[in-house]
C-alpha positions in Angstrom: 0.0 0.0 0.0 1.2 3.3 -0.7 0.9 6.0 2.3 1.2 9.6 1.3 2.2 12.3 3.7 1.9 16.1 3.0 0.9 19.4 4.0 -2.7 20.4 2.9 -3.2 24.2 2.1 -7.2 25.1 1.9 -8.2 27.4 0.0 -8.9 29.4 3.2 -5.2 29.4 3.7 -5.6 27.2 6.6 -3.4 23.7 6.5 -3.5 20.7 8.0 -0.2 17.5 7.9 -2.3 14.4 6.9 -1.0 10.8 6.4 -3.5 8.9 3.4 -3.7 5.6 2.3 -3.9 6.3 -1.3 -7.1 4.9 -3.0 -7.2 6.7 -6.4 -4.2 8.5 -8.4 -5.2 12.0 -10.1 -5.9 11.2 -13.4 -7.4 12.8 -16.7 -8.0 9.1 -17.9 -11.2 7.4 -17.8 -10.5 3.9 -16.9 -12.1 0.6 -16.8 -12.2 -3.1 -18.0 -12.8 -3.6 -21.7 -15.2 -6.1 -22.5 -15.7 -5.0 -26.1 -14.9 -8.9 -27.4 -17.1 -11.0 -25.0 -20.7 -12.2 -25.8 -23.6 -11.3 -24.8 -23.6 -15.0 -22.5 -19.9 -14.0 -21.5 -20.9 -10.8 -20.2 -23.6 -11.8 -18.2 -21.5 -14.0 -16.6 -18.8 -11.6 -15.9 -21.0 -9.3 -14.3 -22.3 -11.7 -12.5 -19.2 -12.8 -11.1 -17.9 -9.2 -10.9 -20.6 -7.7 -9.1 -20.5 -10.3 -6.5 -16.7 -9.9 -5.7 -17.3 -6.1 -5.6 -20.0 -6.6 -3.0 -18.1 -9.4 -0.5 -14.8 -6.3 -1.3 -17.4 -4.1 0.1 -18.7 -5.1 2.6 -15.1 -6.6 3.9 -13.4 -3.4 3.8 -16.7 -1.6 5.6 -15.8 -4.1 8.3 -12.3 -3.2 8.8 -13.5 0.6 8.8 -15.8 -0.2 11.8 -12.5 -1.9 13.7 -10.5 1.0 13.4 -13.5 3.6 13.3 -12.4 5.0 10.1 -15.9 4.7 8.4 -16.1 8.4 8.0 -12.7 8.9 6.9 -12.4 8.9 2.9 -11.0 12.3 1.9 -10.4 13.7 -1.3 -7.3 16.4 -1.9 -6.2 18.9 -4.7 -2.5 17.9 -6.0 -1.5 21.3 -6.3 -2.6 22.5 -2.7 -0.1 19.7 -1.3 3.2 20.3 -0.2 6.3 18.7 1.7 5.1 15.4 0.5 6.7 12.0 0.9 5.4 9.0 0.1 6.0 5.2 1.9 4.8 1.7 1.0 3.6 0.2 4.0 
């Protein structure tokens, strides 16, 4: 996992030192799976499949959330208001 410190500048001026589990990468991408070359049947199936995995994920890492009472914690930062940061893989 990659854990990115920095300094947070609002655009109030105020900052704040945070330490954040990164989730999601900036990007100007849109990004996804391509299932251009699958049937109909394999599609289905896929989805099927898919959707359950992403619902056991879920539901797995809202549990671990709860544990460490970080269910409210998902935070989303501008790039260029971040400075002094480093970046670990823990």
């Amino acid at each position: 996992m990659k854990l990115v410190e920095f300094t947070y500048t609002k655009s109030d001026s105020s900052t704040s030192t945070r330490a954040v589990i990164e989730l999601v990468q900036p990007t100007k991408f849109f990004e996804g799976i391509d299932v251009s070359h699958m049937t109909n049947d394999e599609l289905a199936e896929f989805c099927s499949e898919y959707s359950t995995l992403k619902q056991e994920q879920h539901l797995a890492t809202n549990n671990l959330l709860q544990k460490f009472d970080l269910k409210h914690n998902y935070r989303r930062f501008i790039p260029e208001q971040m400075t002094s940061v480093q970046t670990d893989y823990v």
